[in-house]
VOGU-3710 file (C-alpha; in Angstrom, 3 decimals, decimal comma):
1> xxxxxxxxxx> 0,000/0,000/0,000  1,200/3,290/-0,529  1,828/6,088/1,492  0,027/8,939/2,112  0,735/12,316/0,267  1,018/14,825/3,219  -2,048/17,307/3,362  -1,761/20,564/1,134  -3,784/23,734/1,404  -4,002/25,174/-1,870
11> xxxxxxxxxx> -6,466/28,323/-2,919  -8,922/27,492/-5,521  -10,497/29,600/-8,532  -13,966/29,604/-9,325  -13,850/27,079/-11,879  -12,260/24,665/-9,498  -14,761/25,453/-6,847  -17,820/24,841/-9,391  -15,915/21,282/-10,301  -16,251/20,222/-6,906
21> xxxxxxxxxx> -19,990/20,962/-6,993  -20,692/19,032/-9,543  -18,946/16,531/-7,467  -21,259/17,042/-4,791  -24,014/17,291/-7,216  -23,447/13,159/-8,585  -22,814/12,179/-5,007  -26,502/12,784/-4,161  -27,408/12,165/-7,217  -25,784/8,401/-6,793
31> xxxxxxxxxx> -26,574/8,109/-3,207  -29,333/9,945/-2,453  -27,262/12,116/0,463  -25,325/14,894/1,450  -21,392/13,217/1,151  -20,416/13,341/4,815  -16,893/14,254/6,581  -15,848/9,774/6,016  -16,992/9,705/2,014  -14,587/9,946/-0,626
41> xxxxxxxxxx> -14,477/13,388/-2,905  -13,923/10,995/-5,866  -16,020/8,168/-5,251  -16,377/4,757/-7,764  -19,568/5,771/-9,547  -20,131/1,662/-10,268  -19,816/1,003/-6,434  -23,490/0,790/-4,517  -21,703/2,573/-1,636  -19,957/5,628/-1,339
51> xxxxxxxxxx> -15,843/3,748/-1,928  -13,071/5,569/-2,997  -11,623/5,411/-6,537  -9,294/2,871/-7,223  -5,618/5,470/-6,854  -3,427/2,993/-8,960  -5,573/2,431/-11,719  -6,765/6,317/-11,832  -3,240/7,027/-12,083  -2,646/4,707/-14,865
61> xxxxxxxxxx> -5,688/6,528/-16,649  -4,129/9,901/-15,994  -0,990/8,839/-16,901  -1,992/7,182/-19,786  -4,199/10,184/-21,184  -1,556/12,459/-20,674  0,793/10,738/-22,707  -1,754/10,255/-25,189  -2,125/14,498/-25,422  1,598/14,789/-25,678
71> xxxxxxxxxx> 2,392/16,192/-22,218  6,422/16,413/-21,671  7,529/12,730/-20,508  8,973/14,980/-17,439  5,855/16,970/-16,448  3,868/13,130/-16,605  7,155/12,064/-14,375  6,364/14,696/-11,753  3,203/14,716/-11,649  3,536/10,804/-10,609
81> xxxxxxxxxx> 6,244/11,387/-7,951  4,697/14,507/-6,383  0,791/13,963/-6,963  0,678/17,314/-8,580  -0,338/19,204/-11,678  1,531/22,760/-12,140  0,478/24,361/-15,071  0,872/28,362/-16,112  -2,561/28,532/-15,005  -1,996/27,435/-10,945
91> xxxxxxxxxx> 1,846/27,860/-10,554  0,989/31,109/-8,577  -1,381/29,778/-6,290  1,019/26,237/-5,240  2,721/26,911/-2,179  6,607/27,272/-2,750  7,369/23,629/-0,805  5,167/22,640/-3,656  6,600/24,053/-6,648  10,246/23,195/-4,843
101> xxxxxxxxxx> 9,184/19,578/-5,376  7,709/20,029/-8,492  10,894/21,380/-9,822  12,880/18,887/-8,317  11,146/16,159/-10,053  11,240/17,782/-13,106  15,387/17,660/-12,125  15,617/14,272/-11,519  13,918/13,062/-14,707  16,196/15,224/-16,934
111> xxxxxxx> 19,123/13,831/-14,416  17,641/10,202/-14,841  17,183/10,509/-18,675  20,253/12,670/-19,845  21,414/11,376/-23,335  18,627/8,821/-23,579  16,248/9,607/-26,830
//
């Protein structure tokens, strides 16, 4: 089992906040309830009970589609190894810890990957 990814605080925008909503939104919709403090944000939508998405194969999904788009091999690395997305759009609202990891991922890959096609 994996670890835990420490807790971040991160501000949100307005689209963000409207996401999470609609997140609310298909929980009652699927359950017929409020989501309480124990129920997952992300919840299987198959599942008859309010269970959290399956992490490894989400990530495979996530990884997977952003291949697919094209994303630099080292911003897909990162985002594995830190559990983060920095894009133009949200670099100014991730703590500096955060984008101090972020970077250093993006590091190691380049490190890890010198003079390899």
């Amino acid at each position: 089992m994996k670890p835990k990814r420490p807790y971040r605080e991160v501000s949100i925008d307005q689209e963000t906040h409207d996401a999470l909503m609609e997140q609310r939104e298909a929980f009652i919709a699927k359950f017929g309830r409020e989501p309480g403090a124990d129920d997952p944000l992300f919840f299987n939508p198959n599942a008859d009970t309010p269970q959290p998405v399956d992490m490894d194969a989400f990530e495979r999904e996530l990884t997977d589609a952003m291949a697919a788009a094209g994303i630099d091999p080292a911003v897909i690395y990162a985002s594995k190894k830190t559990g983060l997305i920095v894009t133009e759009d949200n670099r100014e609202q991730m703590p500096a810890e955060a984008l101090k990891e972020w970077e250093a991922a993006i590091g190691e890959y380049q490190e890890l990957t010198k003079g390899k096609p």
